[in-house]
VMD Tcl script that builds the backbone (N, CA, C; Angstrom):
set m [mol new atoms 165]
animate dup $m
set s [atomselect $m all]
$s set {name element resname resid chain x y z} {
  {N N UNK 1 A -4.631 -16.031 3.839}
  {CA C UNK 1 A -5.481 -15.461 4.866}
  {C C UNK 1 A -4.718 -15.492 6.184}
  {N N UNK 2 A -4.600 -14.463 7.006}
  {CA C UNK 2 A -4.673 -14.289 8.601}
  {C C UNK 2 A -2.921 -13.908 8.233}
  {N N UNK 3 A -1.962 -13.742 6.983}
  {CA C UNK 3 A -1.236 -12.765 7.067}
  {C C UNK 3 A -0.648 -11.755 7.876}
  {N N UNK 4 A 0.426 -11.840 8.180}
  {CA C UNK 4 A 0.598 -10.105 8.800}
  {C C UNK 4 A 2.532 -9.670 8.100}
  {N N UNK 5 A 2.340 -8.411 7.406}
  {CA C UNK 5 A 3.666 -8.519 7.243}
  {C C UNK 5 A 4.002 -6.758 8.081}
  {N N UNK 6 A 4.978 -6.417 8.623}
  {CA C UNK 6 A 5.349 -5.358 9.320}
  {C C UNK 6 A 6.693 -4.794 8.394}
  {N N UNK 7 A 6.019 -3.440 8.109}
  {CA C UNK 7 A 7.053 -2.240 7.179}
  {C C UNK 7 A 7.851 -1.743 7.866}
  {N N UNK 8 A 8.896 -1.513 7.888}
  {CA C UNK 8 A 10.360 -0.760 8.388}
  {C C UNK 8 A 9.804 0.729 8.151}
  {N N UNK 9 A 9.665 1.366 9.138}
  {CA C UNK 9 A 9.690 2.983 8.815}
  {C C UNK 9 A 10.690 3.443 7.265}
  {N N UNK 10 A 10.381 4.235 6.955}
  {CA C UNK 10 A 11.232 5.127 5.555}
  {C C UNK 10 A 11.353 3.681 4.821}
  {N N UNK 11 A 10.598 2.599 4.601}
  {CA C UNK 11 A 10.829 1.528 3.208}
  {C C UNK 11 A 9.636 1.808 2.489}
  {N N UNK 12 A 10.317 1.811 1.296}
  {CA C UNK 12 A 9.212 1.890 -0.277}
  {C C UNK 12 A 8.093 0.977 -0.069}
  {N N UNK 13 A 7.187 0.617 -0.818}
  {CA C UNK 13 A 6.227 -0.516 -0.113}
  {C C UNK 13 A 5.366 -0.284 -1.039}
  {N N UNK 14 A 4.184 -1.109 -1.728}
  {CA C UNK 14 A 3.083 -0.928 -2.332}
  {C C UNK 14 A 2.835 -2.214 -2.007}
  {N N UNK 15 A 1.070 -2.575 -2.468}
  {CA C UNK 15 A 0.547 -3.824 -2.386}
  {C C UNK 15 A -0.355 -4.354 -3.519}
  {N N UNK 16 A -0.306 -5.094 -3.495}
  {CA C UNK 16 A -0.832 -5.495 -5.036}
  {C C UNK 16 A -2.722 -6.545 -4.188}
  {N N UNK 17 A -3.539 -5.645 -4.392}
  {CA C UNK 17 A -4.890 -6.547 -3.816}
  {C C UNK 17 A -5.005 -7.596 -3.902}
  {N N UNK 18 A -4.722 -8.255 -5.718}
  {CA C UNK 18 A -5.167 -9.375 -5.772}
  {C C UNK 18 A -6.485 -9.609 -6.330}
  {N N UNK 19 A -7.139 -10.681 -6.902}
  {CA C UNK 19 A -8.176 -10.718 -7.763}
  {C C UNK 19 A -9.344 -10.456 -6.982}
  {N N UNK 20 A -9.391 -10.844 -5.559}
  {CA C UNK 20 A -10.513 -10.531 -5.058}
  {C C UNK 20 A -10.623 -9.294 -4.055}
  {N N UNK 21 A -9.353 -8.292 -4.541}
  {CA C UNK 21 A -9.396 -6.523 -4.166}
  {C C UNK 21 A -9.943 -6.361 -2.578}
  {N N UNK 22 A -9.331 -7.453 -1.830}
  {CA C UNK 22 A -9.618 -7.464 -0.292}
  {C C UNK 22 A -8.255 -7.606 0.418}
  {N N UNK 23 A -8.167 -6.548 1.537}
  {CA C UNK 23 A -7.092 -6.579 2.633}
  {C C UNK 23 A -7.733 -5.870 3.820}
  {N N UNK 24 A -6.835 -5.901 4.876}
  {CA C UNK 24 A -7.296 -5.817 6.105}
  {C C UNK 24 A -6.221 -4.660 6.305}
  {N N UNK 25 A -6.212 -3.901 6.997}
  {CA C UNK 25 A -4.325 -3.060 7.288}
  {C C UNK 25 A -5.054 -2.385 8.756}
  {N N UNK 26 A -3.769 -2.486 9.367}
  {CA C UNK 26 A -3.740 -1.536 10.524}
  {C C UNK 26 A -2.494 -0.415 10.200}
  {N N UNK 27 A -2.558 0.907 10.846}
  {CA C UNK 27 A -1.581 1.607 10.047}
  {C C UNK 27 A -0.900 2.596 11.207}
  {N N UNK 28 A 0.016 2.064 11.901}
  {CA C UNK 28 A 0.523 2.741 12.788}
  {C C UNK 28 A 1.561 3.793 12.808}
  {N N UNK 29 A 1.687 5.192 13.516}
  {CA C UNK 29 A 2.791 6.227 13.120}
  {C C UNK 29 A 2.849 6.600 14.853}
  {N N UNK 30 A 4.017 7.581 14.556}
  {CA C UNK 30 A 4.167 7.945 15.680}
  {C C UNK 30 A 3.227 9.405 15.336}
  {N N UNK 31 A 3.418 9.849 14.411}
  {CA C UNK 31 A 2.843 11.525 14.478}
  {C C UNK 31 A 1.678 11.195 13.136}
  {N N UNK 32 A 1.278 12.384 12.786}
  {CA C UNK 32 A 0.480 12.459 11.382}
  {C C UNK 32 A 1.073 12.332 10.266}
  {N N UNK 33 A 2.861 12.818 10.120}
  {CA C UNK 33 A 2.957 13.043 8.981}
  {C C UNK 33 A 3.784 11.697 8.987}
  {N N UNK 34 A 3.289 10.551 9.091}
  {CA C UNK 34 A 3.175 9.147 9.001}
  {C C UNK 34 A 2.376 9.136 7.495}
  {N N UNK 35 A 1.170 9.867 7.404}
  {CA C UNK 35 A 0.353 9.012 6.791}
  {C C UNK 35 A 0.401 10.129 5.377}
  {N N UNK 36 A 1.343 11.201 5.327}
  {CA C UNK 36 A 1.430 11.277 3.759}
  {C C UNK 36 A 2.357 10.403 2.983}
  {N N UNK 37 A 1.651 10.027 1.636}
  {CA C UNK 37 A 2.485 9.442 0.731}
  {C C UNK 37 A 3.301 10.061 -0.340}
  {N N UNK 38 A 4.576 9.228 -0.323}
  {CA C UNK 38 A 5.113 10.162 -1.068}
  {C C UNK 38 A 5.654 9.033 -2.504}
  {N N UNK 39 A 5.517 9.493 -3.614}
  {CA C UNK 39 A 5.189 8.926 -4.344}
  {C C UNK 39 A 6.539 9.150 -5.112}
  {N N UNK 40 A 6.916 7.634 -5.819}
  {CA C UNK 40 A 8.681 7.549 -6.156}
  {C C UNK 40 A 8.398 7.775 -8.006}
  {N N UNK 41 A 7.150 7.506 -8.542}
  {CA C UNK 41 A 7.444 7.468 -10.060}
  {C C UNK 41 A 8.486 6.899 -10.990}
  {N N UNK 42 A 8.576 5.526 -10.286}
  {CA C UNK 42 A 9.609 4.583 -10.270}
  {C C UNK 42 A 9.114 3.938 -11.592}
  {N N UNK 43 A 7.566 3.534 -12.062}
  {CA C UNK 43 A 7.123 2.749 -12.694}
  {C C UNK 43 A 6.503 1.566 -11.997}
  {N N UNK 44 A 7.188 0.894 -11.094}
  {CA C UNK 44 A 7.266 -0.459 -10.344}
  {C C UNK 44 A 5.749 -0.900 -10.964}
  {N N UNK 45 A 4.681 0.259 -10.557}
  {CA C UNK 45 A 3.272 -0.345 -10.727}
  {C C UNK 45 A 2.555 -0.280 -11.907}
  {N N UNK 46 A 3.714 -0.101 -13.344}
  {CA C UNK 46 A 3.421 -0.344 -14.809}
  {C C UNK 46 A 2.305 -1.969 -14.755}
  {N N UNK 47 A 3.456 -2.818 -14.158}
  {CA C UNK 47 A 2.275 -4.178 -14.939}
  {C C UNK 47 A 1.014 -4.603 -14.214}
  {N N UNK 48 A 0.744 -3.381 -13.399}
  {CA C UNK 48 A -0.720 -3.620 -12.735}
  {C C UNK 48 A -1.856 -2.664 -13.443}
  {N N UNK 49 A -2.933 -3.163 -13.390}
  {CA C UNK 49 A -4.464 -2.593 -13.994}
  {C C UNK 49 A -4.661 -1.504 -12.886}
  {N N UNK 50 A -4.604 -0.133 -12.985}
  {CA C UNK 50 A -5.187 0.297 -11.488}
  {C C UNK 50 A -6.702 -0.173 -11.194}
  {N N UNK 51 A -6.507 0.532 -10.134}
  {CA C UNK 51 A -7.652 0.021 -9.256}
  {C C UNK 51 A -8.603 1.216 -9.082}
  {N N UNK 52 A -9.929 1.038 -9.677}
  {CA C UNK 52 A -10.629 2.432 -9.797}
  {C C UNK 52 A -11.835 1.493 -8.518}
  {N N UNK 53 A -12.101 2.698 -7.039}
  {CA C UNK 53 A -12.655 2.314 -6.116}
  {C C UNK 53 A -14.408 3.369 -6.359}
  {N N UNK 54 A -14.205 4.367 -7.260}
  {CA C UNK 54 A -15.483 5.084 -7.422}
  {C C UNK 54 A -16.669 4.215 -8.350}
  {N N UNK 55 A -16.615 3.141 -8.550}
  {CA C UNK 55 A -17.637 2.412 -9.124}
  {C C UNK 55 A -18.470 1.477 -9.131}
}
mol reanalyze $m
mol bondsrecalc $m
mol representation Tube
mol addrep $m
């Protein structure tokens, strides 16, 4: 709890919730196209359960 970790512009990054599927984020850019993701299809997030938020 009370965490803070700060991303390097252009670094890969995902987050893993955790059992109790709670985080806090602030999400700062200079422009908009800050906030598209662009997605590597690396695998990395094979040994995680996704996370379904519609239920």
């Amino acid at each position: 709890k009370g965490d803070l970790i700060s991303v390097p512009a252009n670094t890969r990054h995902w987050f893993d919730f955790g059992e109790k599927l709670f985080v806090k984020a602030i999400r700062v850019f200079i422009d908009t196209s800050g906030w598209v993701p662009h997605y590597t299809e690396s695998g990395v997030d094979a040994p995680y359960n996704a996370l379904n938020l519609s239920a």
